[in-house]
C-alpha positions in Angstrom: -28.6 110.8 110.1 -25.5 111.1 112.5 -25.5 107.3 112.5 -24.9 107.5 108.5 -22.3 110.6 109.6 -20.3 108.6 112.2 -19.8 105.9 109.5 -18.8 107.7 107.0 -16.6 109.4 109.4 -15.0 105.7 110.5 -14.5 104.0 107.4 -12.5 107.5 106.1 -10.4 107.1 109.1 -9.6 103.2 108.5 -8.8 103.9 104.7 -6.6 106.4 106.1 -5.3 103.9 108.7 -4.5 101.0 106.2 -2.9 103.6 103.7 -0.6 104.6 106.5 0.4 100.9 107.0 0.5 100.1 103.6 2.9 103.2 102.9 4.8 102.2 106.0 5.2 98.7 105.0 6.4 99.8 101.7 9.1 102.1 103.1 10.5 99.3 106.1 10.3 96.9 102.5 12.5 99.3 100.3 14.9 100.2 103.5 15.3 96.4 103.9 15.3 95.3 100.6 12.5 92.8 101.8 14.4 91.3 103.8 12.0 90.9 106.6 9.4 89.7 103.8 12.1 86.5 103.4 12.6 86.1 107.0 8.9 85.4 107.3 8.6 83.4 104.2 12.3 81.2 104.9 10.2 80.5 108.5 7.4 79.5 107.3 8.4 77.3 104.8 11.6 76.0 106.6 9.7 73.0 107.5 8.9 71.3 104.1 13.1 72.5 102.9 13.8 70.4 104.9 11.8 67.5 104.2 13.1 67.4 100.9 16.0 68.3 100.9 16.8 65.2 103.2 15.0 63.1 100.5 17.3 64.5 98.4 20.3 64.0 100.6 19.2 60.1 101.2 18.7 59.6 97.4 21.9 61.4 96.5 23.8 59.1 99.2 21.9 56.0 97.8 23.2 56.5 94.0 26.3 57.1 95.0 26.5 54.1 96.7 25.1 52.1 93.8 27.5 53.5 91.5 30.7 53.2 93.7 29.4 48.9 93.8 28.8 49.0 89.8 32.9 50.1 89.9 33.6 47.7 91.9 31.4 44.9 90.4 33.1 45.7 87.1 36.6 46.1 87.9 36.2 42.6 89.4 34.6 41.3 86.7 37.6 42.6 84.1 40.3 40.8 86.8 38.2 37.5 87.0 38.1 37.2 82.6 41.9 37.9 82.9 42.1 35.3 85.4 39.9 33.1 83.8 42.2 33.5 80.3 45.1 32.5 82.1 43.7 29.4 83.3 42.2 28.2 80.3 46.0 29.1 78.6 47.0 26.4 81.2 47.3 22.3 80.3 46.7 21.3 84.0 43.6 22.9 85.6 43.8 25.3 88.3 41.5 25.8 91.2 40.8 29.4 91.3 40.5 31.5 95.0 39.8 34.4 96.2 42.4 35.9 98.4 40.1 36.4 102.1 42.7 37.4 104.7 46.1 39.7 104.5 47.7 41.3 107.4 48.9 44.7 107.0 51.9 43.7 109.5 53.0 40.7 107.0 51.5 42.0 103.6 55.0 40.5 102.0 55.1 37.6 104.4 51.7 35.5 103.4 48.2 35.7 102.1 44.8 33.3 103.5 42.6 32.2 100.5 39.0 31.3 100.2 39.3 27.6 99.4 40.6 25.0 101.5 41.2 20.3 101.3 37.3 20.4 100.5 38.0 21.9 97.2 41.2 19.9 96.9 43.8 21.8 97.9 46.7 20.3 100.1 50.1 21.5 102.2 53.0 22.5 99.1 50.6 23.0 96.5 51.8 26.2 94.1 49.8 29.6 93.7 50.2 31.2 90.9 48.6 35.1 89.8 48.1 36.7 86.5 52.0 36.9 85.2 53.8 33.9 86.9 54.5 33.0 90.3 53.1 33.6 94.0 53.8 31.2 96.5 52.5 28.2 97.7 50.1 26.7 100.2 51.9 26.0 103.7 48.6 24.5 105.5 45.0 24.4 105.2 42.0 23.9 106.8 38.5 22.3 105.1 37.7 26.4 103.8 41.0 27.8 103.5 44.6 27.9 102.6 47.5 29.7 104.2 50.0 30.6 101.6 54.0 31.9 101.7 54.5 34.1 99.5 57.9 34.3 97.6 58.0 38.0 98.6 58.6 37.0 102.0 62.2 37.5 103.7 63.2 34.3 104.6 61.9 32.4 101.4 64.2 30.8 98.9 63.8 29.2 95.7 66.0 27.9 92.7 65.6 30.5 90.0 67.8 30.4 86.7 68.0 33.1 83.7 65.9 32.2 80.7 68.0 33.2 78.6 71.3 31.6 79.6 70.4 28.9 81.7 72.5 30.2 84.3 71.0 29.3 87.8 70.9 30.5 91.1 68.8 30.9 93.8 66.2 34.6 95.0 64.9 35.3 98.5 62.2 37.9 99.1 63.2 41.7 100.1 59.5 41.9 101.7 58.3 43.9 98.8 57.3 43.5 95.2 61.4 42.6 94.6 64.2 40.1 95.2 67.7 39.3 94.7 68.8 36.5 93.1 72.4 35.1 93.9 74.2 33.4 91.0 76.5 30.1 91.4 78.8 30.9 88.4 81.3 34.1 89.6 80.6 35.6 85.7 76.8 35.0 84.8 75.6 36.3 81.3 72.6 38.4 83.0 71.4 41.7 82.1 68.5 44.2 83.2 65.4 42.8 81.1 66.4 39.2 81.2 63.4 36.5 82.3 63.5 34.6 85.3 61.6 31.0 86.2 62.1 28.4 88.8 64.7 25.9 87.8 65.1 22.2 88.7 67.3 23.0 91.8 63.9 24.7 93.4 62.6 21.8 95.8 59.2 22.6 96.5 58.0 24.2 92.7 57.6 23.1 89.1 61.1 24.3 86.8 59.9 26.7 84.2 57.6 28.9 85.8 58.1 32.7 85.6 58.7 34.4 88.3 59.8 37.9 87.0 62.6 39.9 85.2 66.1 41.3 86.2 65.8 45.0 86.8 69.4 45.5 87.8 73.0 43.0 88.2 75.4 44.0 90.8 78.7 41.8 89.7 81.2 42.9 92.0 78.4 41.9 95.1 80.7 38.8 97.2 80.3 35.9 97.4 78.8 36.1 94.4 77.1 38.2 91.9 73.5 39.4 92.6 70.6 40.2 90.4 67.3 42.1 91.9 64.1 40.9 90.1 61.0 42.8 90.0 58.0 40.1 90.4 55.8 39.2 87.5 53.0 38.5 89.6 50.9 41.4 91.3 52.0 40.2 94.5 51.1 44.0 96.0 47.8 43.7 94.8 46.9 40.3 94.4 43.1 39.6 94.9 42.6 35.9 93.2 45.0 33.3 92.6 45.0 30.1 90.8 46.4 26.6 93.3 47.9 23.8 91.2 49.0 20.5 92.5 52.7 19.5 92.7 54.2 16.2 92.4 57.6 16.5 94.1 58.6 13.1 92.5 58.0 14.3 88.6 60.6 17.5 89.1 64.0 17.6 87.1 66.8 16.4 89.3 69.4 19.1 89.2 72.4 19.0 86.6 75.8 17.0 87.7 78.3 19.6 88.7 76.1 22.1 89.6 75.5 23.9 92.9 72.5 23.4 95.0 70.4 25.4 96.7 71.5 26.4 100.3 70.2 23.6 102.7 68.3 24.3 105.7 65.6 27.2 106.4 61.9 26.6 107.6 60.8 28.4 104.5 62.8 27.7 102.0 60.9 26.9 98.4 
């Protein structure tokens, strides 16, 4: 009998005990908007968060990797069927490189490409890019060729107006320019007019474009100037397409008619 009493009497004081903590918890939930409740759960499930989202992280990276070398693949791809157009357009074949080395302190100066005399390819040879003129090859080894470009300062060439015929010869301002300097005192140039290399150019092939006149300066002494924008990406040139020349089939220069200065390690 006072066993059954006591019992009664404890379990009516634990109900009351859990109701009090139940209420209590309740309360400390409403006051902290169950904040404490997220505490407990963020804790204890912190661990797999972060599993995943490093998996996600990793996957994430990994796409964007993928699709950053799809871009690239394609872009390539779109320059290489240019490239490959301009070939076939061409009666003499071409051997096509990849440019492999450029020096950030001579980016105007000269380019290294990815074949070499096992593909071919010898000392004077001319480079050409999508649109005209590049350079040509100054020496090689059995893997690659070291080419001046006609961007570079101290490079000259015999260069003549399409149009008119009237000749002169262009040095490289170390950019995607240069300035042509006319034999005749009153050429017939204007902005927009065509350039190519002329016969008094030693080292190319006449008629190959080289760019157009951007802007004539006739009052420039000794003689009138010209600056021409390049043709050829020069800036931004990735391939390029070597071609043989034989010295001994160019034009020999018209009678009466200036040369090209003489002398100069680099001239073209």
């Amino acid at each position: 009998m006072l066993k059954n009493t006591f019992r009664r009497w404890w379990d009516l004081r634990l109900q009351i005990a859990l109701l009090g903590l139940a209420v209590t918890a309740a309360w400390g939930v409403r006051q902290t908007q169950g904040a404490a409740l997220f505490e407990v759960y963020n804790w204890v499930s912190r661990p797999f968060h972060a599993n995943g989202s490093g998996q996600e992280r990793l996957i994430l990276a990994r796409t964007q990797e993928l699709q950053a070398q799809v871009s690239e693949l394609e872009i390539q791809n779109l320059k290489l069927k240019e490239l490959l157009g301009y070939v076939s357009a061409k009666k003499t074949k071409g051997i096509v490189a990849p440019v492999i080395g450029r020096s950030a302190d001579h980016w105007w100066q000269k380019v290294t490409l990815g074949r070499g005399s096992n593909d071919g390819i010898k000392a004077d040879f001319t480079v050409m890019g999508p649109g005209g003129l590049v350079g040509r090859v100054v020496s090689v080894t059995p893997n690659t060729s070291l080419v001046l470009l006609i961007s570079d300062p101290t490079s000259q060439l015999g260069v003549g107006i399409t149009r008119t015929r009237h000749m002169g010869f262009m040095r490289g301002k170390g950019k995607n320019q240069a300035v042509m300097e006319f034999f005749d005192n009153v050429p017939k140039v204007k902005a927009g007019d065509v350039v190519s290399t002329s016969s008094f150019s030693q080292l190319f092939p006449a008629g190959l474009p080289v760019g157009k006149v951007i802007s004539v300066d006739m009052n420039k002494t000794p003689a009138p100037e010209a600056v021409v924008e390049f043709s050829a990406p020069i800036n931004s040139l990735e391939w390029a397409v070597v071609y043989p020349h034989d010295k001994q089939a160019e034009a020999k220069a018209p009678e009466g008619q200036s040369s090209a200065p003489e002398g100069g390690e680099n001239k073209q």
